[in-house]
N, C-alpha and C positions, 0 to 999 in steps of 0.2 A: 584660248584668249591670251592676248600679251598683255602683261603688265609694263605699264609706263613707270622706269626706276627716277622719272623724274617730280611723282606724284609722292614719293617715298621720304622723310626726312634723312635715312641711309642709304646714301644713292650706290656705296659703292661697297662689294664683295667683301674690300678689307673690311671698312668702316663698322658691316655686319658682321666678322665674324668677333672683333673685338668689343663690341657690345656682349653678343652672346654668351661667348665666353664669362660673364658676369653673374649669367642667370642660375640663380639656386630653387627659385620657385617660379611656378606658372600660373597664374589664374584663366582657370577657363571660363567661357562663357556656353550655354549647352544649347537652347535654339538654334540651330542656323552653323555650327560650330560641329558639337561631337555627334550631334543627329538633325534631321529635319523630322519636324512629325514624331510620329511613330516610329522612323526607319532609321538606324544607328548607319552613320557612315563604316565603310568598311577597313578606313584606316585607324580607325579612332582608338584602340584597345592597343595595338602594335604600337600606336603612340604612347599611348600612355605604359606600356610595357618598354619602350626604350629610357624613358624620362628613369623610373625606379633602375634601369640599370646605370644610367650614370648619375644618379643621387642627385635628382631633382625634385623637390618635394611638386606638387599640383594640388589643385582646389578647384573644387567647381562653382561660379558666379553666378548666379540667374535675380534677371530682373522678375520673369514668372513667380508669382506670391500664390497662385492659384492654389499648389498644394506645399505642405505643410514640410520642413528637411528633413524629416524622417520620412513621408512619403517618396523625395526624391532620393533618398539611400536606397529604400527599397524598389524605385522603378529601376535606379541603374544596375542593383545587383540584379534585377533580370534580366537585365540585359549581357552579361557578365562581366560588369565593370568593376573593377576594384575599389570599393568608397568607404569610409567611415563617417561618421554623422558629424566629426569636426573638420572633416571635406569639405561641408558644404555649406554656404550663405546666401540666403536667401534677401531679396530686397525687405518681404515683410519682418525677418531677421532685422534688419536692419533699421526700418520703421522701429519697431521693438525696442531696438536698444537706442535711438535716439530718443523717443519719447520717457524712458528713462532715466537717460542722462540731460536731457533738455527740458523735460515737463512731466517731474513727479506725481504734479497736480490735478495730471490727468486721466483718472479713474475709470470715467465712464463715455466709451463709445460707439456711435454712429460710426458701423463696416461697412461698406458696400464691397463687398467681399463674397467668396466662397467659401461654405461650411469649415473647410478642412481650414484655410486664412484664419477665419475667426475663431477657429478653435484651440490655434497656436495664440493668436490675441489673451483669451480666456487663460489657456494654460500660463500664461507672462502674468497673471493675477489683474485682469482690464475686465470691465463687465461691458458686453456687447447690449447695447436699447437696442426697443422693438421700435416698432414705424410710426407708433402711437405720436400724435404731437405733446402729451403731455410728457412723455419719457425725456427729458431733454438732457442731453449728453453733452461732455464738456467738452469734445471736440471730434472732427469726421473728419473718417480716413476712406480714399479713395482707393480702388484698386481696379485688378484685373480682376474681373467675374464673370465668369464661364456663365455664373448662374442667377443671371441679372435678372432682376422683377423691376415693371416698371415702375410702380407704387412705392418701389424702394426707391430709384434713382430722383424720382418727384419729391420723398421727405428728405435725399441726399440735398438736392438741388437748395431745399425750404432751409436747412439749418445754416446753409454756405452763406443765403441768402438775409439769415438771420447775425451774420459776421462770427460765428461761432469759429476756433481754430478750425483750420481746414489743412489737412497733410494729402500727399499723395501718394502712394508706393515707387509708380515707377515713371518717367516720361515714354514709353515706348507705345509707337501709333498701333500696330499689330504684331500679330505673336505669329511667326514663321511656321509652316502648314505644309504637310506633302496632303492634303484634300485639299478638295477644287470646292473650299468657301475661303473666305476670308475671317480670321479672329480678329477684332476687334480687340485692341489692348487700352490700359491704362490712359494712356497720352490721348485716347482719340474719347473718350468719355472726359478728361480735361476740358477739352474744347468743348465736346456738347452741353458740360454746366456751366461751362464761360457764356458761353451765348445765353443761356438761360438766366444767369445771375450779374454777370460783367465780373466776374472776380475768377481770378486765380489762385491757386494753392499758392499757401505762406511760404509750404517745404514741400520740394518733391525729393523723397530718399530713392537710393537705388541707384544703381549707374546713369549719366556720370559723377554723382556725385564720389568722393572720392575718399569715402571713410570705408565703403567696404572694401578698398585695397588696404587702408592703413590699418585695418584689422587684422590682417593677414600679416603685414607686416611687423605689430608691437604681439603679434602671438610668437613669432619663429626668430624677433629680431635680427632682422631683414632689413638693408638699406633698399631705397625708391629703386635702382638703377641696379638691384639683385633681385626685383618682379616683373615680371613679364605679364600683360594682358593678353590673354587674346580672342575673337569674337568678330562678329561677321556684320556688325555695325559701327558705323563713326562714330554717330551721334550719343550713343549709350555707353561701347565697350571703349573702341579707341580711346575717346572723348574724358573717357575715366582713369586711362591711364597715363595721358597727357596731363593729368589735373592733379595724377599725385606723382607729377614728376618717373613715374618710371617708363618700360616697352609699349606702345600699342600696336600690337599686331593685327593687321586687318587682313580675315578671307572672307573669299568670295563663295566659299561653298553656301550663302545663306540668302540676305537681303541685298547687299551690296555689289554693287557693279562696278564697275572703269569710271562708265560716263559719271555715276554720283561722286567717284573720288575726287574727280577732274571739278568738279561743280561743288566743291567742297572746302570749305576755311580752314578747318582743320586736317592735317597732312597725316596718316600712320607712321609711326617710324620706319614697320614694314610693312612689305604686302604679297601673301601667298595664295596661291590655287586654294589649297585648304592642307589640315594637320599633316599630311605627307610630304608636302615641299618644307614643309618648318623641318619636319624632322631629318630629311637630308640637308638642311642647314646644320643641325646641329652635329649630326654624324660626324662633319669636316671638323665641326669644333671638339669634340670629343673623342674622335678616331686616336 
């Protein structure tokens, strides 16, 4: 596939290699990015084994709330990824520490979550209600749920309904798949309590919104224009690192194609095949 360098905010060889040249850290994104599915791409580990040999710190981003960042410590070390559990930020992470810093007040909630979701919830000191309507919670949090009941999504719909806070984890329509279904993500249960209630979430955290870069940033103090995103959608990954002012690197190994980029508002700074053509970018700069 060619990529069009006029789709690109650095159209030109130099212009990339003097950016790059800047980067100390990379935020990764991991659907669609370091695996699809199940299946770990097979540059992904050489990658990230080049980054540690020239003193690049990485992180791994994911909008997926589904499981808990200790569970994704432990699915990547089976994979034999090198991680530590302050590697990794999770959107429900994220949730978490907004509703902390933004709404002390809010003690008790309405998941529409997965066990292991609302179990890191619980573990942050939050008491998950049951379906009951007398249980009333002081505000609902939407998410990705693998483990959707529909009696839950009916009392989600009733409290949104009832103008109760309403957050969201992530905006992302589906969760990238090497199976032949389709996941249903976050953003497309959005829509379906939109039509149900006419409201929209107050807050959706998560990419793009742009504090889980600034996190990374005020842990390593890191200027915006010494992080790099990268991630195989506009609208969540790029999107997010356009928004805190640093890199958005878009591949294609994931959701994204040509035609979307060309049909698209927001431009990458870059644009790679996937983690392999980054990394002979960087090679030049590092060699």
């Amino acid at each position: 596939m060619m990529i069009d360098n006029t789709q690109m905010i650095l159209q030109t060889e130099e212009a990339r290699c003097e950016a790059l040249k800047k980067i100390r850290h990379i935020a990764l994104d991991m659907d669609g990015t370091i695996y699809n599915g199940n299946t770990l791409f097979p540059f992904t580990i050489p990658f990230l084994a080049k980054l540690k040999r020239w003193g690049i710190g990485y992180s791994f981003l994911t909008n997926n709330p589904t499981k808990s960042a200790s569970d994704y410590v432990q699915h990547l070390r089976e994979l034999n990824i090198p991680v530590e559990l302050e590697n990794m930020y999770t959107s429900a992470q994220a949730t978490i520490d907004y509703l902390h810093l933004h709404h002390p007040e809010y003690k008790r909630l309405f998941i529409l979550g997965t066990p292991s979701m609302i179990a890191e919830f619980e573990s942050a000191g939050f008491i998950s209600t049951s379906e009951s309507a007398n249980d009333v919670p002081d505000a609902v949090i939407v998410s990705f749920d693998k483990s959707l009941v529909y009696d839950r999504l009916c009392r989600a719909a009733w409290w949104i309904q009832q103008q109760l806070p309403y957050i969201a984890t992530n905006p992302d329509k589906v969760c990238p798949t090497d199976q032949p279904t389709v996941l249903v993500d976050c953003g497309s249960l959005i829509s379906c309590l939109e039509y149900a209630t006419n409201r929209r979430p107050d807050v959706i955290i998560g990419k793009p919104d742009p504090r889980m870069l600034y996190c990374i940033m005020e842990r390593l103090n890191l200027r915006a224009d010494e992080v790099a995103m990268i991630g195989d959608r506009i609208y969540t990954d790029v999107k997010t690192a356009l928004n805190a002012k640093s890199m958005g690197i878009l591949v294609l190994s994931g959701e994204t194609t040509m035609d979307v980029v060309r049909q698209s508002v927001e431009k990458p700074t870059l644009i790679a095949q996937d983690l392999s053509e980054i990394e002979k970018w960087l090679s030049v700069v590092h060699q």
